[in-house]
C-alpha positions as CSV (number, residue, x, y, z in Angstrom):
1,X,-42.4,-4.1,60.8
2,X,-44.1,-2.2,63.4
3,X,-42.7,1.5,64.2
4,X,-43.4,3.1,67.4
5,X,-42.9,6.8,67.3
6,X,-42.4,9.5,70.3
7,X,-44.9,12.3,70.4
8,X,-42.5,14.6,69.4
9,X,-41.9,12.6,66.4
10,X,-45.2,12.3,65.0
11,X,-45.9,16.2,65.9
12,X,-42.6,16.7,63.1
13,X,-44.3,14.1,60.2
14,X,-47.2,16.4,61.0
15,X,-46.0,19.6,60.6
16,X,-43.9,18.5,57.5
17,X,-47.4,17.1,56.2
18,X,-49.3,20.6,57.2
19,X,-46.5,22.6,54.9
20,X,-47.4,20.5,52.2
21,X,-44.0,19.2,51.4
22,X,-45.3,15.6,50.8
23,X,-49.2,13.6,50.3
24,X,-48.6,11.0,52.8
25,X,-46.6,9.9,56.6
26,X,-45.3,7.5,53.8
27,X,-43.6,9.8,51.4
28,X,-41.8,11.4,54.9
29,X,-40.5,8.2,56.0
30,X,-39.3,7.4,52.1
31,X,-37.9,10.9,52.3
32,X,-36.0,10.7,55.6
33,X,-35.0,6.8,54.7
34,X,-33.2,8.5,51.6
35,X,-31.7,11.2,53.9
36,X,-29.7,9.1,55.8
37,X,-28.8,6.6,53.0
38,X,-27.0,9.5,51.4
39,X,-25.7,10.9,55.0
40,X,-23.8,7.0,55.2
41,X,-22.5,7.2,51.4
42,X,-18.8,6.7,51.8
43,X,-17.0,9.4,50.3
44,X,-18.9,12.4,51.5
45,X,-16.6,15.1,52.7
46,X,-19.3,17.5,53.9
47,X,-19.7,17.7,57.6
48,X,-23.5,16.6,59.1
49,X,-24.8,19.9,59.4
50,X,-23.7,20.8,55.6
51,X,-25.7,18.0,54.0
52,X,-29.0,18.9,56.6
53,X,-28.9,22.7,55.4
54,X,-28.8,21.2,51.7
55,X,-31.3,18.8,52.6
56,X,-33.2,21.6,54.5
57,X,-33.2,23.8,51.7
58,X,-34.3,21.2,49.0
59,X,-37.3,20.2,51.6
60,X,-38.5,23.7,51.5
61,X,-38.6,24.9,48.0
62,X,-42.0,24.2,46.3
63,X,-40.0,24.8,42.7
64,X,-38.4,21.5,42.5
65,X,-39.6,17.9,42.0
66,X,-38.6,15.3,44.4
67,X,-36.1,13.8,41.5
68,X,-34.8,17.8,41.2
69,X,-34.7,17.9,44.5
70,X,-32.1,14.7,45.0
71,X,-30.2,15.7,41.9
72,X,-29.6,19.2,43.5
73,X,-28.2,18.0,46.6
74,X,-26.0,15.6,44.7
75,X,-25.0,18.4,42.6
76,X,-23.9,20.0,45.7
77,X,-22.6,17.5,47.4
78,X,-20.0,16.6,44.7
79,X,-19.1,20.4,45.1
80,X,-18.2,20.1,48.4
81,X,-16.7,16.9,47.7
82,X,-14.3,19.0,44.7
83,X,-13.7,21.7,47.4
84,X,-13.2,19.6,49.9
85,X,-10.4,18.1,47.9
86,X,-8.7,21.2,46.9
87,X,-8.7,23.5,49.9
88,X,-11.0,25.4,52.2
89,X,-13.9,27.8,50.7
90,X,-12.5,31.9,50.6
């Protein structure tokens, strides 16, 4: 499969590359491909932008494996999904 990106596009795998984040363009597109597979998981409660803050914030700490990293945002996830089901946050 052949993937045509926009300028814009490549000048984001670049600067995610440049923070050091991941090795290779490869490891971004595995990385984003994982993104949205967990963005379509039925069941999710949390809005859009929710679950791109948590993914956000798991891209930018250096402290946490990739395998961490996925376990934290389900860990999170499934707290939003527990709020979700009992109520608003206070």
């Amino acid at each position: 499969m052949t993937i045509r990106l926009t300028p814009e596009q490549e000048r984001r795998i670049r600067a995610v590359l440049s923070r050091g984040a991941y090795e290779s363009v490869d490891q971004v597109v595995e990385a984003a491909l994982t993104a949205v597979e967990q963005r379509t998981v039925p069941g999710f409660a949390g809005t859009p932008e929710e679950l791109d803050t948590l993914l956000a914030e798991g891209l930018a700490s250096k402290e946490l494996t990739e395998d961490e990293f996925w376990s934290s945002v389900a860990k999170q996830t499934d707290a939003l999904l527990a709020e979700h089901e009992t109520g608003p946050r206070s």
